[in-house]
C-alpha positions, 0 to 999 in steps of 0.5 A: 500500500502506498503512502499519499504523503510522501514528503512525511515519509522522507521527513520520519526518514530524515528523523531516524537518520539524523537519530542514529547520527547522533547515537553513533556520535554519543557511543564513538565519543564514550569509547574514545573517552572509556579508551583514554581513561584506561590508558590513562590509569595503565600510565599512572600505575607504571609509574608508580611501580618499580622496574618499570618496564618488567613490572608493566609487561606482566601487569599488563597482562594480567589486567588484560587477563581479568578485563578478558574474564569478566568483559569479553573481546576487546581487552587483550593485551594488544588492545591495552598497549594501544590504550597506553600509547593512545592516552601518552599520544593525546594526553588532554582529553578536552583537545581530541576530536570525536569525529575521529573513531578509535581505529584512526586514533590507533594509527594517529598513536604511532606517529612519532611527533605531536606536529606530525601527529595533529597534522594528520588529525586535523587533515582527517577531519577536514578531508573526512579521512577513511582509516585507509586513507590516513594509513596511506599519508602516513607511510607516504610521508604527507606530512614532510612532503607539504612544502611548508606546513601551516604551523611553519606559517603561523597557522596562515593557509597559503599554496605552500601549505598545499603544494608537494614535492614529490607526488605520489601516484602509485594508485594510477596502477601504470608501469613505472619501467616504461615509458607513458604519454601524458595522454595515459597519464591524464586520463589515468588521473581523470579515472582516479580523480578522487585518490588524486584529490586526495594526494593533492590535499583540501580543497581542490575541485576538478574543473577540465582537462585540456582546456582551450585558451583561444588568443587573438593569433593561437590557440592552446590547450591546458593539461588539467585546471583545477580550482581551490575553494580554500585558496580562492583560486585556479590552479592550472597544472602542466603534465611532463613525461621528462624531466624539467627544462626551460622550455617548460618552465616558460610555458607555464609562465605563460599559461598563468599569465593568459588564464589571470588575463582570459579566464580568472574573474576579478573575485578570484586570486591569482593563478597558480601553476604547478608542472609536475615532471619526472625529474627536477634540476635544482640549476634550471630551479634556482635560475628561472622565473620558478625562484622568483615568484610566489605563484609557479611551482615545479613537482617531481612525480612518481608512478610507484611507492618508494621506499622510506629511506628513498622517499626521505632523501627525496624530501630532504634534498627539496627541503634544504632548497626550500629553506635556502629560498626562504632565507634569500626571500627573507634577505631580500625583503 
């Protein structure tokens, strides 16, 4: 039998999802705090004991133990390890954020550093991060690899709290051994656009690819445009299956400055440029246009998952460049 009015039926539809929303939020935060509470209490009686590291190993598991006895699933001794090390990692309660469900706070534990670590939390909860995802930043090194990160910058959003070097598309699922066209790539990238977004970071909305730009005597044609509503601007990116060169450079230049001309409206802000290239030559970097101005960028990219120790020489090798165009704009001003 029918309902004649269907608009109560999507009203009492709405009611009982919203109610389960704020059930699961009311149950996710409880846990979160019983978690915290318990880790808590495992903290102070370590170090009221003595040999401490023997004396909380057999405590533990012994409480794990009797939790298990009288409470089921949920309490062994793993479990209460990651109790510990989460009340250590977040050791204010009134700071957590209870968007996030225990398992990404169980990964956000074995973060090394507080920076790193609120980093990560704070990029969850805007980007409405799944476990998954939060597993993968953390392996690839999000973190180091932002160009400069928004507490560098006194909490101020600028494109270098965005930018990368380098960017990670192993999930395009394309051969690394071989040669690919930048053709491949981008429709690669257009079949994948939602783990790209997420490798590009916050933000960022999907506008065209090869977009034709018509001029008075030529007409051109933009690899992938994007626009950033953080930002307030188009971020226009140029694809290269070679390394970077002066010729590329130069026509980045130029693809910022026409878009700023021809497409841009007077509420956005000034374009931004970034070529991604396979391989980045700090001489061409350090004496071109991309050394001057605060609106072009150059990226290395790879099609696989490095290594740690290689994704880290790669990172440290770009930091120490950053840091010395730092200290020249600084000197400058």
């Amino acid at each position: 039998m029918e309902i004649n009015n269907p608009d109560l039926l999507l009203s009492v539809k709405e009611i009982i999802i919203l109610s389960r929303q704020r059930v699961y939020k009311m149950v996710n935060s409880v846990l979160l705090e019983t978690y915290w509470n318990i880790g808590r209490l495992i903290i102070e009686d370590e170090q009221n004991g003595s040999a401490r590291a023997i004396y909380g190993k057999a405590m533990l598991k012994n409480l794990s133990k009797e939790l298990s006895l009288e409470f089921g699933k949920g309490f062994d001794e793993r479990n209460l390890n990651n109790m510990r090390a989460f009340y250590r990692a977040f050791p204010i309660w009134n700071a957590m954020r209870t968007e996030l469900s225990w398992t990404p706070y169980r990964l956000l534990s074995r973060v090394d550093s507080e920076e790193r670590r609120m980093f990560y939390l704070n990029e969850s909860v805007s980007g409405s991060w799944n476990s998954r995802t939060l597993q993968r930043q953390i392996t690839t090194l999000s973190f180091d690899r932002v160009l400069q990160t928004k507490e560098d910058a006194s909490k101020k959003i600028s494109i270098k709290n965005i930018i990368k070097d380098p960017y990670i598309f192993e999930f395009l699922g394309l051969e690394s051994n071989i040669t690919n066209t930048e053709n491949k790539i981008e429709s690669s990238i257009l079949e994948h656009i939602q783990k790209f977004l997420l490798e590009f970071g916050n933000g960022f909305a999907f506008v065209a690819r090869q977009q034709h730009i018509v001029t008075d005597t030529s007409d051109f044609y933009v690899d992938l445009v994007f626009y950033n509503y953080i930002l307030k601007c188009f971020v226009i990116i140029d694809l290269k299956t070679t390394a970077l060169s002066h010729q590329d450079i130069g026509q980045i230049d130029m693809y910022v400055r026409m878009y700023d001309d021809l497409k841009k409206s007077d509420d956005d802000n000034p374009t931004i440029g970034l070529l991604l290239c396979t391989e980045k030559d700090e001489t061409i970097v350090k004496y071109s246009v991309l050394n001057d101005k605060n609106n072009l960028f150059a990226s290395k990219y790879v099609l696989y998952l490095p290594r740690e120790e290689e994704l880290k020489q790669i990172i440290d090798q770009d930091r120490v460049r950053f840091e010395l165009d730092n200290i020249k704009n600084k000197n400058d001003d």
